[in-house]
Residue, then its C-alpha position, 0 to 999 in steps of 0.5 A: x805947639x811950635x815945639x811939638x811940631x820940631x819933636x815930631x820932625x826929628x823923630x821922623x828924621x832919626x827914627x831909622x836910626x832909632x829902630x835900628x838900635x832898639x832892634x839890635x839893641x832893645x834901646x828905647x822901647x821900655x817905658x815906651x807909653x809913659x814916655x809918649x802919652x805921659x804917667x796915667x792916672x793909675x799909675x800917679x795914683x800908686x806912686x802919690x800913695x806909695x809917697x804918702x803925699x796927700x797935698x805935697x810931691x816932689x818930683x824929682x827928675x835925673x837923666x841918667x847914671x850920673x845924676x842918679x846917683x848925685x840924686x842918692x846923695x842928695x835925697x838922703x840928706x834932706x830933712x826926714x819929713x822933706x825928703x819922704x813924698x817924693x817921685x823920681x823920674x830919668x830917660x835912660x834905660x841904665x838910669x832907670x834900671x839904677x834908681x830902681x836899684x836904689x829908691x825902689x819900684x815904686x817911685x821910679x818912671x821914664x820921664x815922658x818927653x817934652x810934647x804938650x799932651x804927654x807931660x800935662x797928663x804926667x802933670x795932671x795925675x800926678x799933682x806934684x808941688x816941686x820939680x827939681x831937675x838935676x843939672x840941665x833939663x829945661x824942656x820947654x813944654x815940661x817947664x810950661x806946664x810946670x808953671x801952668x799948674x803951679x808946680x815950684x821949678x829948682x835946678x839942682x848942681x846946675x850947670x851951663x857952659x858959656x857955649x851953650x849960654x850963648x846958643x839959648x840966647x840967640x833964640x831968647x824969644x822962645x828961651x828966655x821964658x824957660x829960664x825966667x820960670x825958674x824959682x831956683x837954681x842951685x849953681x856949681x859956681x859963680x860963672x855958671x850963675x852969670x850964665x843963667x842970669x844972662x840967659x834970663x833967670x831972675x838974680x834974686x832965684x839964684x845962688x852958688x851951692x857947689x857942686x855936688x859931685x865933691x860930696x858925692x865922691x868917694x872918701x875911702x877904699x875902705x869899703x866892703x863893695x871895694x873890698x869885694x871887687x878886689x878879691x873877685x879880681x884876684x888882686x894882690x898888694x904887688x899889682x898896680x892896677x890901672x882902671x881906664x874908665x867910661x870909655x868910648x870908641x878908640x879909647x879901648x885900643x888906646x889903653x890896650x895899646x899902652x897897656x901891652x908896651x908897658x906890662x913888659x918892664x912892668x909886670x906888675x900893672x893890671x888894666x881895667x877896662x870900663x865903657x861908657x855905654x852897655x851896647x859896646x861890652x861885646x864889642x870890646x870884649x873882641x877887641x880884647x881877644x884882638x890884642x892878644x889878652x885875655x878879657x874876663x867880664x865881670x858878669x861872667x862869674x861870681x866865683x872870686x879868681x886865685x890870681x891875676x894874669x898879666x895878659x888878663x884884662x877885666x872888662x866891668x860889664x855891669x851898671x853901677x858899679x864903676x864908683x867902686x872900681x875906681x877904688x881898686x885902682x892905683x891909676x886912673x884915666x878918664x875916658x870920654x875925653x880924647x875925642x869929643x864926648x867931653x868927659x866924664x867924671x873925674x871925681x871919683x878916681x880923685x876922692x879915691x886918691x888914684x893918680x888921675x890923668x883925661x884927655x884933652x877934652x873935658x868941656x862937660x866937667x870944665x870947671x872940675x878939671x880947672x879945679x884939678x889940675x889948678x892944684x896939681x891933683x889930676x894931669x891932662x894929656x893930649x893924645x896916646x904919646x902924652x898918656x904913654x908917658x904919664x902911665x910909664x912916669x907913675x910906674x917908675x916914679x912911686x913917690x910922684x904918682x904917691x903925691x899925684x894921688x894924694x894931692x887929688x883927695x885933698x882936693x875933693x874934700x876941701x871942696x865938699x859942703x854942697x849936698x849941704x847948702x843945697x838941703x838947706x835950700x830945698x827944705x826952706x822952699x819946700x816948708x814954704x810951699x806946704x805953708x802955702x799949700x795950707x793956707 
């Protein structure tokens, strides 16, 4: 009740900020009666039919883009009779609009929030026997209801930085029985094992499995969705391409900045530009006019382009498509990192074998930019200086953003082999389950 007393508190206290977006935006407002009174039992009862799951539902939860699309990976390596009866929830607009895209209409639902009466009536009509959370979502009232009606609760490629760690442990009387419902916890690594140990998940429910971003990065250019964005762009074979992507504010004008300084002795560099959220493509479309270049968005035409002008700049307004823009380009920076988003991720560029630099905050992907940069496969920048000079360093020097790029491949694929263990897993649980379930 505790915890439905503090939700209620801070949707009043932020709910003007809420309106305000959900009117100037339309944010907030799909799903809105899944999301606060819970799935209904019509509802549950299509999803369970369309699953074919008679006494066994997995129900699979990812917040948003990102984890949908790990959760893509992962679903389809999981044995066929494993993988078939399950549902997936996610919380974001963007994340919902993908997961349609990729698992079809009739699996997918806004994922209610953590009050009492909205997720034990998900839980009531829908009757799953596994939760699988990907990364971190530990809602306290979501994972008590959970264990209340006997549901297995796993976390996928989890994560848990040792700043959040200690926070949950300050409250540990409210949070420790949160971590220690936990049947299992897949870890990126060995540092977040101890994390959740120390937080109160029981030793023998955890093991590192990696994380599953490495296998979920891209291994080719070679692909015919890449293929596709390179002609719709006009690229040719003398343009350098440099794609600075999941941007938030400020990171635009910097790279619009550098952009125009260089292309001068430089007229083969082309700039991509990808923000982070869809609320902002308007917004940066101006900013583009602002410097001078001409923006081109991608969803304003299907009709491919003959060439590629210097002063024109893309800008990806679409959902989805950034894993494949990565693979036009030649440089790569990560955006989210120069101020305190903490980062987005930088994987993709890498397995792509782009020349991949971020800024100087990347707590959110910490142990992937150790791995990185410990192997001279990405370079962290401070500020526009520091970024300047990196850009004008791969342009005049072939042979080091070459080797730079090359150096980022060979290390996602010598760090892949986690949707592996992972599978394993979650098939061996879950045949545990079923047999449980039948006797």
């Amino acid at each position: 009740m505790l915890a439905n007393v503090v939700y209620l508190l801070l949707i009043v206290a932020v709910s003007p900020f809420l309106i305000l977006r959900s009117v100037r935006g339309g944010r907030y407002r799909r799903g809105l009666s899944n999301k606060l009174l819970g799935l209904s039992a019509k509802k549950s009862k299509s999803y369970r039919d369309i699953a074919a799951a008679k006494s066994h539902l997995r129900w699979f939860h990812a917040v948003s883009v990102g984890e949908v699309n790990l959760l893509a990976g992962l679903i389809g390596s999981l044995q066929p009779d494993q993988a078939k009866p399950y549902v997936i929830s996610t919380s974001t607009d963007t994340g919902y609009d993908l997961a349609i895209k990729l698992f079809g209409n009739d699996r997918v639902f806004f994922c209610p929030l953590d009050f009492t009466w909205a997720v034990q009536r998900t839980f009531k009509n829908l009757r799953p026997s596994e939760l699988i959370l990907m990364e971190l979502e530990l809602w306290p009232n979501l994972i008590r209801a959970a264990k209340n009606n006997g549901c297995k609760i796993y976390v996928v490629n989890a994560r848990l930085s040792e700043r959040s760690a200690k926070r949950y442990q300050k409250f540990s009387r409210f949070t420790r029985p949160i971590f220690a419902s936990l049947n299992w916890v897949g870890c990126q690594d060995t540092e977040v094992l101890e994390h959740f140990r120390s937080c109160g998940t029981a030793p023998e429910n955890l093991e590192v499995t990696g994380s599953l971003k490495f296998d979920n990065a891209p291994s080719t250019r070679d692909t015919p969705a890449v293929l596709e964005c390179k002609t719709w762009a006009g690229q040719s074979d003398e343009h350098l391409v440099w794609l600075v992507g999941s941007t938030q504010p400020d990171e635009e004008k910097m790279a619009l900045s550098i952009f125009n300084r260089l292309v001068h002795r430089h007229p083969n560099l082309r700039l991509i530009l990808v923000p982070r959220h869809p609320q902002r493509f308007d917004e940066v479309d101006q900013l583009i006019g602002a410097f001078q270049n001409t923006p081109l968005r991608r969803s304003s035409t299907k009709k491919s382009q003959t060439e590629w002008p210097q002063d024109r700049i893309l800008l990806i307004d679409t959902i989805g498509e950034l894993v494949h823009w990565w693979g036009t380009a030649h440089l790569a920076t990560v955006g989210g990192s120069f101020g305190s988003r903490g980062g987005q991720n930088m994987l993709e560029p890498a397995g792509y074998g782009c020349a991949v630099s971020f800024g100087p905050d990347t707590r959110n992907f910490k142990q992937i930019a150790q791995t990185l940069l410990q192997n001279e496969a990405a370079v962290r920048v401070k500020d526009e200086l520091e970024l300047q000079h990196f850009i004008g360093r791969c342009l005049e020097d072939p042979a080091y953003r070459i080797r730079l790029g090359k150096q980022a491949a060979d290390t996602v694929n010598r760090h892949r082999g986690a949707v592996e263990r992972t599978c394993k897993a979650l098939d061996q649980r879950s045949s545990e389950v079923k047999l449980s379930t039948v006797r």
